[in-house]
C-alpha positions as CSV (number, residue, x, y, z in Angstrom):
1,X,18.8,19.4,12.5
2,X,18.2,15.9,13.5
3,X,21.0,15.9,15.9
4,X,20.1,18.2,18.5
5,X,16.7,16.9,18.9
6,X,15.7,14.2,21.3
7,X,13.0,11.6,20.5
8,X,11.7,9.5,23.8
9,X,15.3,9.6,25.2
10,X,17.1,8.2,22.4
11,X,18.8,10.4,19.8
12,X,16.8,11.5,16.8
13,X,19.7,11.7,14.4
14,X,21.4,9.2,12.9
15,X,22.5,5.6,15.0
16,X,25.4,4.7,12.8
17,X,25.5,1.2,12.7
18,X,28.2,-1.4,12.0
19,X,27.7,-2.4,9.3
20,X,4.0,-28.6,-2.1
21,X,2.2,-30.4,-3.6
22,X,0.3,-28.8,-5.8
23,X,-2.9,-27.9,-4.9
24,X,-6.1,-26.4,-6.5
25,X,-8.2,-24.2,-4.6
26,X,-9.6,-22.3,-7.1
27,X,-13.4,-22.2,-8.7
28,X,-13.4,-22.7,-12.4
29,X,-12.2,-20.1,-14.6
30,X,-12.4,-19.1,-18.4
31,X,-9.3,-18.9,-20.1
32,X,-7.3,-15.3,-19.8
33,X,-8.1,-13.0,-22.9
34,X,-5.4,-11.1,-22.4
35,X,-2.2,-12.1,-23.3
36,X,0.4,-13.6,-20.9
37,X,3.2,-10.8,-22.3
38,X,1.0,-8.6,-20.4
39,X,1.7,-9.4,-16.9
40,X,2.4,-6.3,-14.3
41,X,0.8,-3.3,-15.4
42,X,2.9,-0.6,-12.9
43,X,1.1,2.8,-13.6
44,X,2.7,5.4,-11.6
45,X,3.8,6.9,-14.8
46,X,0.2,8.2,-15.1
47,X,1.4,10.7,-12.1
48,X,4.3,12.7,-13.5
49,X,5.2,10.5,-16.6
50,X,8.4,8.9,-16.4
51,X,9.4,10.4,-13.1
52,X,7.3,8.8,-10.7
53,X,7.8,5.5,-12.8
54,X,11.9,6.1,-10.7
55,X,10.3,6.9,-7.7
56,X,8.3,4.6,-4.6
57,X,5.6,7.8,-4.2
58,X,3.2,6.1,-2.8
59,X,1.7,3.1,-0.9
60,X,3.6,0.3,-2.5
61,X,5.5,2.3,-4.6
62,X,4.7,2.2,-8.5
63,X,0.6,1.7,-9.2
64,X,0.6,0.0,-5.4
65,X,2.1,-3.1,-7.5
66,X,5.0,-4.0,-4.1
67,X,7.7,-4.8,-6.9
68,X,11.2,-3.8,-7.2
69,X,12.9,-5.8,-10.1
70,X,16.6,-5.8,-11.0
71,X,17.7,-5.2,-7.3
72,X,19.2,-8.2,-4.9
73,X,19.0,-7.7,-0.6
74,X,20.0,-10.5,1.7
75,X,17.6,-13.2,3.0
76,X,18.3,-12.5,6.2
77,X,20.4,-9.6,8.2
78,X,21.5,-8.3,11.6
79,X,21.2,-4.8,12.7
80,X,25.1,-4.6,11.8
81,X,23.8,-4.5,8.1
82,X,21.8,-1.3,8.2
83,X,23.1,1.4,6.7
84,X,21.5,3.0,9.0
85,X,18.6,3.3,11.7
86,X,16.4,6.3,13.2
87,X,14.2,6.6,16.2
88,X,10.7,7.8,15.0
89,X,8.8,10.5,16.9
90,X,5.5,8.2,17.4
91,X,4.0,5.3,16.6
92,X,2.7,4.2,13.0
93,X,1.8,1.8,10.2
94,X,2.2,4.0,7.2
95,X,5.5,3.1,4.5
96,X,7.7,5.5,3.9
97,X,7.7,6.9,0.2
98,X,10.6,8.2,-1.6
99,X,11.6,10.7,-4.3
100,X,15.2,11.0,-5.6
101,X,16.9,11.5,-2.6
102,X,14.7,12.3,0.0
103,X,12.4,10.0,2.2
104,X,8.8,10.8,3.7
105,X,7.4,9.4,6.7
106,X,4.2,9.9,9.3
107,X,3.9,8.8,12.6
108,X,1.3,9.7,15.3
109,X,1.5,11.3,18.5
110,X,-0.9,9.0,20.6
111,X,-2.0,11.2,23.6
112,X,-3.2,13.9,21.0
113,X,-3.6,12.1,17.9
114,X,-1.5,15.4,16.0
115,X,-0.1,13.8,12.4
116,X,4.3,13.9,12.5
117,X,5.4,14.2,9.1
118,X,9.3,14.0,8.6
119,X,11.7,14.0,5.9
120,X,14.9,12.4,5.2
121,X,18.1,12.2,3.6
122,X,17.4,8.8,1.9
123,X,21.4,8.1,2.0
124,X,22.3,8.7,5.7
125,X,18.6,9.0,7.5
126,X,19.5,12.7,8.8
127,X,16.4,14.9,9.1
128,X,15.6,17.5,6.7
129,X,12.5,18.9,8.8
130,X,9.7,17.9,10.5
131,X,5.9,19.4,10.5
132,X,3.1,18.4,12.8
133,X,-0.4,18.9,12.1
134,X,-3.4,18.9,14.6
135,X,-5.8,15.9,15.2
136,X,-8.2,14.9,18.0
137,X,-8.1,11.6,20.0
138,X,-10.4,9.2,19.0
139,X,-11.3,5.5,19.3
140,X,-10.6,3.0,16.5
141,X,-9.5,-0.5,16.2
142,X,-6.6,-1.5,18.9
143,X,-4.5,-2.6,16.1
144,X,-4.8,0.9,14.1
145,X,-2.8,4.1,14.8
146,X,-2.7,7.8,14.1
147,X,-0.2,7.5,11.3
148,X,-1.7,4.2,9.2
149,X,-1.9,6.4,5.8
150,X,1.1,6.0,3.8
151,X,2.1,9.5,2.1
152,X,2.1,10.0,-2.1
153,X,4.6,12.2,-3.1
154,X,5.6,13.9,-6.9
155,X,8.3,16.2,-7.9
156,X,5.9,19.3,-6.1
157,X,5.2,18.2,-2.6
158,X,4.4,15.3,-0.6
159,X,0.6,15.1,0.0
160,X,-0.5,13.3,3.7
161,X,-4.0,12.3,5.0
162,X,-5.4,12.0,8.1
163,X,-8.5,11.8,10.3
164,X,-10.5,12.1,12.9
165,X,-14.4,11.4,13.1
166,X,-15.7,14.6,12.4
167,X,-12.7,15.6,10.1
168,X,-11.0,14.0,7.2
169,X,-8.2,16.2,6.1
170,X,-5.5,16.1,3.6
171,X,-2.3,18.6,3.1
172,X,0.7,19.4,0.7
173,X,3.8,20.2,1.6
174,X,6.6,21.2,-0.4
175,X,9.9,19.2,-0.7
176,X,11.3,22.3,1.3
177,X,8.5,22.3,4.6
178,X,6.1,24.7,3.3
179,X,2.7,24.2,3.5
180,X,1.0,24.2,0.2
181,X,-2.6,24.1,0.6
182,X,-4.9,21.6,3.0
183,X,-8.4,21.1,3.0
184,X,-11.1,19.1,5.1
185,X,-13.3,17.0,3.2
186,X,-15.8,16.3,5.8
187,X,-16.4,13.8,8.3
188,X,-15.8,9.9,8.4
189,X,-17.8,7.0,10.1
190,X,-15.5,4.0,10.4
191,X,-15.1,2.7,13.9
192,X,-11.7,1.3,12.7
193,X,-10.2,4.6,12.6
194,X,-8.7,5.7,9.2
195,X,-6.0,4.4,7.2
196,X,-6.9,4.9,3.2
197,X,-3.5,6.5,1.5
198,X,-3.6,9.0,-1.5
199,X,-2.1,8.4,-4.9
200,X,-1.3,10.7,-7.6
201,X,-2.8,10.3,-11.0
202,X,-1.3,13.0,-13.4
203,X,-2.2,16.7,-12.0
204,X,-4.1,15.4,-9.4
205,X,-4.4,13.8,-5.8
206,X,-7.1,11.1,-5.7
207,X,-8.3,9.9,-1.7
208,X,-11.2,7.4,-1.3
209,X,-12.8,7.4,1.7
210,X,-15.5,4.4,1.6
211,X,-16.9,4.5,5.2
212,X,-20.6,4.0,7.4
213,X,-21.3,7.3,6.5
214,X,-21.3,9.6,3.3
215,X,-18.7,7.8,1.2
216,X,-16.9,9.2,-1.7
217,X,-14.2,9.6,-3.8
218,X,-12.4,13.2,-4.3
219,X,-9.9,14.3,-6.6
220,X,-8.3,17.9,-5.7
221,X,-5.7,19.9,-7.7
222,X,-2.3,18.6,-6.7
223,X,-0.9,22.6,-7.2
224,X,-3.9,24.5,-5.0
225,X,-5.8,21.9,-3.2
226,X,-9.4,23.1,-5.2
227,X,-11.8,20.2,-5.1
228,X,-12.0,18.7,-8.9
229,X,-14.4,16.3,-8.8
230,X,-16.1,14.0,-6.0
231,X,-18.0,11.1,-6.7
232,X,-20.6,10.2,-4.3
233,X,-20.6,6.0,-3.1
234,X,-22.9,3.7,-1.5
235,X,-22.4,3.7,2.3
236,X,-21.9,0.6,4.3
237,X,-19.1,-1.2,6.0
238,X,-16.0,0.9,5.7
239,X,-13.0,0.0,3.2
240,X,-9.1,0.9,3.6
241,X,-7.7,0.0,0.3
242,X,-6.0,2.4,-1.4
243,X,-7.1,2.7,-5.3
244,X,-4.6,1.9,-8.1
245,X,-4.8,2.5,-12.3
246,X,-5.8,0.5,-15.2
247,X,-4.3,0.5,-18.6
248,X,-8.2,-0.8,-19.8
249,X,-8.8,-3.2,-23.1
250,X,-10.2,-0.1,-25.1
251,X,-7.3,2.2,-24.5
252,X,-8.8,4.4,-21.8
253,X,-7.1,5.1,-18.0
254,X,-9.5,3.6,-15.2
255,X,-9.5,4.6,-11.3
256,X,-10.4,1.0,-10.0
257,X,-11.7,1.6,-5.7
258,X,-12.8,-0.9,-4.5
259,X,-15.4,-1.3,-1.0
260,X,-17.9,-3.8,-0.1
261,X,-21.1,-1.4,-0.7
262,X,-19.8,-1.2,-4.6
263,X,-17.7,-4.1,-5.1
264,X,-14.9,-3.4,-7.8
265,X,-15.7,-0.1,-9.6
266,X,-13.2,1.8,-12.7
267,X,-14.1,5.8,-12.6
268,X,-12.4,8.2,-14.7
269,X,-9.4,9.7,-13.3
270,X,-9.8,13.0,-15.1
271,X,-13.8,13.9,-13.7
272,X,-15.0,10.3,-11.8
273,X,-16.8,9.3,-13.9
274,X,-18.4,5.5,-14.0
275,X,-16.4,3.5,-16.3
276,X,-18.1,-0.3,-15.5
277,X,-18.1,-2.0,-11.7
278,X,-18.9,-5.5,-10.8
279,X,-20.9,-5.5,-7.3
280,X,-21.3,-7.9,-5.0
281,X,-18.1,-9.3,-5.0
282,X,-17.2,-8.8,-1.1
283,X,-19.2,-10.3,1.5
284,X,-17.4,-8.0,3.7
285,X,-14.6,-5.2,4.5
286,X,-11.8,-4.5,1.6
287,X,-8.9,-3.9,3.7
288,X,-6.1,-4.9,1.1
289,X,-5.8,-3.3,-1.7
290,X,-6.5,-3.6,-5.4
291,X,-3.4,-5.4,-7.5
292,X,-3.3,-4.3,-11.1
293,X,-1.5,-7.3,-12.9
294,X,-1.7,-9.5,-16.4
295,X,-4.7,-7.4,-17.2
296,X,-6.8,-8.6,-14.4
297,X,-7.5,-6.3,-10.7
298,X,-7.0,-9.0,-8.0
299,X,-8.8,-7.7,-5.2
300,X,-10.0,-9.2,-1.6
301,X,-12.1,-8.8,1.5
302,X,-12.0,-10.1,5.0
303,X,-12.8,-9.7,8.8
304,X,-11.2,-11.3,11.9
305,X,-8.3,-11.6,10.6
306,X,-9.7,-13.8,7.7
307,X,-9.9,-13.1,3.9
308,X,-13.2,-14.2,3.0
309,X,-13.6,-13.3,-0.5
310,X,-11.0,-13.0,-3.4
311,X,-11.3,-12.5,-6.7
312,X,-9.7,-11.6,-10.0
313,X,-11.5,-9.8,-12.3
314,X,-11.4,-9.1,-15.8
315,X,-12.5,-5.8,-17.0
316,X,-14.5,-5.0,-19.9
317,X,-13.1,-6.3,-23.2
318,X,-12.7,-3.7,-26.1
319,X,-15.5,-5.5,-28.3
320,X,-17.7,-4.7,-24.9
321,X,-17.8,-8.0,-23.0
322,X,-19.1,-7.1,-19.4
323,X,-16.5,-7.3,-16.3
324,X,-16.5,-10.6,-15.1
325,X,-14.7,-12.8,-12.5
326,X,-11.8,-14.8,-14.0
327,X,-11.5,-16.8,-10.9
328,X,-11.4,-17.4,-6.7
329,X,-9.1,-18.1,-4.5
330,X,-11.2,-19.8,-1.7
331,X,-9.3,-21.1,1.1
332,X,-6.0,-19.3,2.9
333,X,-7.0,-15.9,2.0
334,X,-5.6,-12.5,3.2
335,X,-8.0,-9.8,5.1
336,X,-5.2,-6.7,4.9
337,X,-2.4,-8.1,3.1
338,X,-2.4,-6.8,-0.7
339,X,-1.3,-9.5,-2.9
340,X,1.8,-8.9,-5.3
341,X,2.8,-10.7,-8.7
342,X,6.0,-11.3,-10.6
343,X,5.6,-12.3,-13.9
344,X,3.3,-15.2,-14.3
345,X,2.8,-15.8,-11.0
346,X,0.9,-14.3,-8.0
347,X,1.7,-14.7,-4.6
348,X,-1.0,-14.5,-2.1
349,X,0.3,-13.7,2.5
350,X,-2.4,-14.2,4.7
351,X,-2.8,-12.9,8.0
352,X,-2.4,-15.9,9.8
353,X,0.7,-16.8,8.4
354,X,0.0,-19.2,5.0
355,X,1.7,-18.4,1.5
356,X,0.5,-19.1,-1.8
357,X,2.1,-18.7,-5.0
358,X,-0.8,-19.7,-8.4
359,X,-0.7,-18.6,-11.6
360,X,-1.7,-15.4,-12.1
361,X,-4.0,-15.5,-15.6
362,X,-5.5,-18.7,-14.3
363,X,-5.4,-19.1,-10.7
364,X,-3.9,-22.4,-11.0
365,X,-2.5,-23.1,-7.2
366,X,1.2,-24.0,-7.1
367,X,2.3,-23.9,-3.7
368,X,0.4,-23.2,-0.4
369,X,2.6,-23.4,3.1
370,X,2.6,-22.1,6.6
371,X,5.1,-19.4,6.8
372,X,3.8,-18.8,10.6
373,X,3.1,-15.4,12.3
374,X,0.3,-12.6,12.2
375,X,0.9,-10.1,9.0
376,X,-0.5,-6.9,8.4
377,X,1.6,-5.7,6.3
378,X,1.6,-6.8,2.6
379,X,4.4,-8.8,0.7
380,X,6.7,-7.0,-1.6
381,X,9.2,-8.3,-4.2
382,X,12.5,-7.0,-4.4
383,X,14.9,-9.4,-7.1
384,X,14.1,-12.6,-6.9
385,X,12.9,-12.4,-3.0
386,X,9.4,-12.0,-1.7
387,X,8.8,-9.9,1.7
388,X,7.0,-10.1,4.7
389,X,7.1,-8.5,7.5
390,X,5.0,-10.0,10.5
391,X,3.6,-8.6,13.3
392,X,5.8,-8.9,16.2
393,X,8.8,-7.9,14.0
394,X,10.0,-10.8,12.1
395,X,10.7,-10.3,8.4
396,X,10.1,-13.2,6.2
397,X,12.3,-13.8,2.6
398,X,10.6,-16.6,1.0
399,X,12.0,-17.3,-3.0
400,X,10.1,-15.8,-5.6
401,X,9.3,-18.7,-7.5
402,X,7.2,-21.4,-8.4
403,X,8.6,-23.7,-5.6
404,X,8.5,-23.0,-2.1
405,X,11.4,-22.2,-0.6
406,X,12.0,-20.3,2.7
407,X,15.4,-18.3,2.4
408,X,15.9,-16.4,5.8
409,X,14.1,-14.4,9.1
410,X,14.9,-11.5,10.7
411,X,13.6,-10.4,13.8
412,X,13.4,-6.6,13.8
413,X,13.1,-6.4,17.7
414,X,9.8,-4.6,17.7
415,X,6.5,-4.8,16.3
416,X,6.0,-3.6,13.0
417,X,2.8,-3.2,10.9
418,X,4.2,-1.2,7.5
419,X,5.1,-2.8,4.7
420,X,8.7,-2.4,3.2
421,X,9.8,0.3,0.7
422,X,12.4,-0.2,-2.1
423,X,14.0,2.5,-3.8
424,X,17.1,3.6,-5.4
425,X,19.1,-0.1,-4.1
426,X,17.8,0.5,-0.8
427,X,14.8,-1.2,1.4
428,X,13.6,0.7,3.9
429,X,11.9,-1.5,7.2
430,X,9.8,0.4,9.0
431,X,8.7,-0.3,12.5
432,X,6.6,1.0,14.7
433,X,8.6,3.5,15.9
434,X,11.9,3.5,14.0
435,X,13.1,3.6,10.7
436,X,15.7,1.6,9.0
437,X,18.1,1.5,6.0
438,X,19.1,-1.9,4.5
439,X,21.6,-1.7,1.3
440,X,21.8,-3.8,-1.3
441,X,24.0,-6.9,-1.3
């Protein structure tokens, strides 16, 4: 168990703890043609039905949407607030996920690059088990790490990806440390490193892997790991966003990937299939990922630090109008940060620091201030409070609203690239290499 094992000196158990003027930076847009009832489309009930619907199973928890209504945390806290706090075995960037009661995380081992994959009592933070899997050293970007993949997890197993160049590889393992099934899918070509998570969409896993070389997306049996479908993508500068479903105008369920060689692309879950794309909508890298919201996919791209492009686009109508762009967002755009909306409003975190809330069928700028810091990670919405967690450890609560309105910090005390997790009345703050537990108020 967790409490006879050491992790670099300190205990790997449990630490208990004591307990604007409004602005319009947007190109001309046609009027929405869906209707504003329609607002956050969260489909992780396409994985497991109503289940994964309870459950944060993968990056951003339900459909990658980073929204957790009907809880309230505090605006700001002091480590005396935790419920509690864990020392990770090695450094990382991926969220933890979460189903019913038990937490899964990754971190890497950075003299080896072997993936760490841990789970947790979600209550009291103890360790269930831990597994390791091998991985070679490799460059990739300074500000990437071993363990930058955020796990998906359903009722069966939780499913972890990893990579090295000549090897991307993804495994099961089952809510009880046994090793389902894990396959290679080949190599990757991103001098970056790798940091795509999976999601679950019904019976299957679902992993993009748009890179400089042979790009694809696979699909693999979520029970045996057997290869269901792969469709084959234009190479070109790698992208790290991680896909996310669409409830389309005509009925069907769409895949939506999105990369700079393809632009933004629907595919059938069930075979990948082409559905409709729009190209040439990102001058350069995706590193956010798609938002599924109001019945548009809000989707960016970016380098340096910089967004450069972002867009909303409206898919397909039933009566078969082509996929169009609704509208931009052209200055104070985010490069990794994956937008998040709350009814009609979307709120945009840059990397340097800037928030914007507009309307989210329109585009319609409300409020755009300097929050300050460098962000990685993306915003997330728990209540009435939007979340951000900056770079050197300092977690942002701005209101979630259509004034601006800064409502606490709190410095975690390390650097910290993952973005929050919200499950069950709990949000878990992951840093680089701890873990902790903050309760509801």
């Amino acid at each position: 168990m967790a409490s006879s094992v050491k992790w670099r000196g300190i205990r790997a158990g449990v630490e208990p703890l004591r307990r604007m003027p409004m602005r319009t930076d947007v190109l001309p847009f046609r009027p929405a043609a869906w209707p504003a009832a329609v607002l956050l489309l969260g489909f992780a009930g396409f994985a497991n039905a109503a289940t994964a619907e309870e459950n944060w199973s993968r990056f951003r928890g339900p459909n990658g949407a980073g929204y957790a209504p009907g809880v309230q945390f505090p605006a700001a806290w002091t480590d005396d607030d935790y419920a509690w706090k864990i020392a990770l075995p090695g450094k990382g960037h991926s969220s933890p996920v979460a189903w019913n009661e038990t937490l899964f995380i990754t971190a890497g081992e950075e003299t080896t690059g072997e993936l760490i994959v841990t789970s947790l009592r979600a209550q009291s933070g103890e360790e269930l088990w831990t597994r390791r899997f091998p991985s070679k050293p490799h460059s990739m970007h300074p500000s990437n790490s071993y363990a930058s993949s955020t796990p998906a997890v359903d009722q069966r197993a939780v499913y972890v990806a990893w990579a090295s160049p000549d090897s991307l590889q993804i495994a099961a393992i089952s809510h009880d440390n046994q090793e389902l099934w894990r396959r290679d899918l080949g190599p990757i070509d991103s001098s970056h490193g790798f940091g795509v998570s999976p999601i679950i969409v019904d019976d299957l896993v679902i992993l993009a892997n748009d890179n400089s070389g042979p790009s694809f997306v696979a699909a693999l049996d979520a029970a045996t790991g057997q290869e269901r479908w792969r469709r084959q993508r234009a190479s070109g500068t790698p992208s790290f966003a991680t896909p996310a479903m669409l409830a389309a105008p005509d009925g069907s369920r769409q895949l939506i990937v999105c990369s700079t060689a393809e632009g933004v692309a629907a595919l059938s879950p069930a075979d990948g299939a082409p559905r409709w794309q729009l190209a040439k909508v990102f001058p350069v890298r995706c590193v956010g990922s798609p938002l599924v919201a109001g019945g548009l996919v809000v989707a960016a791209s970016g380098e340096g630090g910089n967004g450069k492009s972002f867009v909303a686009v409206r898919p397909p109508s039933a009566q078969g109008e082509a996929p169009s762009v609704a509208y931009e967002l052209r200055k104070s755009l985010p490069q990794v940060p994956t937008p998040v909306a709350k009814d009609e409003l979307l709120f945009v975190w840059s990397d340097r620091g800037v928030a914007t809330c507009c309307r989210l069928l329109t585009g319609e700028v409300l409020w755009s201030e300097r929050v300050g810091g460098n962000y990685f990670a993306s915003p997330v919405i728990a209540g009435d409070k939007l979340y951000c967690v900056a770079a050197d450890g300092e977690v942002v609560a701005l209101a979630a609203a259509d004034r601006y309105e800064v409502l606490g910090r709190t410095p975690l005390g390390e650097a910290s690239q993952a973005t929050p997790a919200v499950h069950r009345g709990r949000m878990y703050i992951r840093t680089e290499r701890s873990l902790a537990c903050l309760p509801e108020e």
